[in-house]
C-alpha positions in Angstrom: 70.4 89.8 153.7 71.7 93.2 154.2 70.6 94.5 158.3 69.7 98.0 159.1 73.0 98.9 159.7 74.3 98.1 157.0 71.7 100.2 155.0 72.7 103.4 157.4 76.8 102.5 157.2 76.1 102.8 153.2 73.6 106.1 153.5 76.0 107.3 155.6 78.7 106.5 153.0 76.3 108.0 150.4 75.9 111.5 152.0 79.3 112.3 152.7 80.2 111.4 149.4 77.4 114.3 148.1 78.9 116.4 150.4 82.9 116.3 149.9 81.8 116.5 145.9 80.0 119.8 146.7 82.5 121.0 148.7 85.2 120.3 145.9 83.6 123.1 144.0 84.3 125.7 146.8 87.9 124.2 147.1 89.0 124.0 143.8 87.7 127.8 143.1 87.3 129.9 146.3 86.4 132.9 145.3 84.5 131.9 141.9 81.4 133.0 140.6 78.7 131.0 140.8 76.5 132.5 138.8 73.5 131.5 136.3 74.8 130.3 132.7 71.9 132.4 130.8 74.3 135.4 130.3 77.2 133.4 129.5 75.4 131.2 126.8 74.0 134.8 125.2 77.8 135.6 125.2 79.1 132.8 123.3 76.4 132.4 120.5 77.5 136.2 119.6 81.0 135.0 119.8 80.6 132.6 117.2 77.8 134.5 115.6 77.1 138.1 115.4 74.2 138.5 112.9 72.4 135.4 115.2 68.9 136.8 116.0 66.9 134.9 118.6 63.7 132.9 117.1 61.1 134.8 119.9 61.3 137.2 122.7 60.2 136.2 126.2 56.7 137.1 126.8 57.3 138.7 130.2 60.2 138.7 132.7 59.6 138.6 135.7 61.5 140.9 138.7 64.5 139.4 140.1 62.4 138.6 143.1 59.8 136.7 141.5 62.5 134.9 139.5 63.8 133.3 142.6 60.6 132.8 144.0 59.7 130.6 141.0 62.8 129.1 140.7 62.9 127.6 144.9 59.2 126.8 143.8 60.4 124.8 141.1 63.0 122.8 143.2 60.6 122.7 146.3 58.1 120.5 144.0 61.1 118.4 142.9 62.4 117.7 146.0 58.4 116.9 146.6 57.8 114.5 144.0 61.3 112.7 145.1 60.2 112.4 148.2 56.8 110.7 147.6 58.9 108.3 145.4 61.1 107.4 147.9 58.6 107.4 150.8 56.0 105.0 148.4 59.0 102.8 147.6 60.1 102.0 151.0 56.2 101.5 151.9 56.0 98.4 149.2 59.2 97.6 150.7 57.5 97.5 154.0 54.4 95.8 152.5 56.0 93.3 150.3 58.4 92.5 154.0 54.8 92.0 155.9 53.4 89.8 153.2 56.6 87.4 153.2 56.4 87.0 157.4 52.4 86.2 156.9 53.5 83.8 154.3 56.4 82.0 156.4 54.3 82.0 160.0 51.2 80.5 157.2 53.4 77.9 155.9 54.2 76.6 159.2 51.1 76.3 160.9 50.4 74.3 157.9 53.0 71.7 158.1 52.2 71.6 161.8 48.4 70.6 161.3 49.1 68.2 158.5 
């Protein structure tokens, strides 16, 4: 059975893998450009097709502003969302943990009274 610090040792090996990977990008290319693929994608249909025309137009677009707001909306309930999945995961953890000690400390008074 695996002890606490062994969880941390491997969540600490976790992270800093995240981290040198993201890194890599700023290594590999320092002075890139980072920038949205929307643009580029437009680009590259006309490059293989001219005459293309686009099945619908947006409906509205928004400001720059606004865009960015929605967008670190959009990853705030993400990162929401995976964070109640962890946090109810590690409470069955927790629950199923308390169950099996009430079990054990059960099964020995038990045998003791028989």
């Amino acid at each position: 059975m695996a002890t606490k610090i062994d969880h941390r040792i491997w969540y600490v090996v976790g992270f800093s893998i995240i981290i040198v990977i993201c890194l890599a990008a700023f290594i590999v290319a320092p002075g890139g450009d980072f920038g949205g693929s929307d643009g580029q994608g437009e680009k590259e249909i006309n490059n293989i097709d001219p005459n293309y025309k686009p099945w619908f137009e947006s409906l509205w677009t928004p400001p720059g502003e606004t865009e960015s707001l929605l967008f670190a909306l959009q990853a705030a309930i993400g990162a929401l969302i995976i964070g109640l999945f962890i946090g109810n995961e590690r409470g069955k953890r927790a629950a199923r943990k308390a169950i099996g000690k009430e079990d054990h400390v059960t099964a020995g008074e038990g045998a003791a009274d028989k």
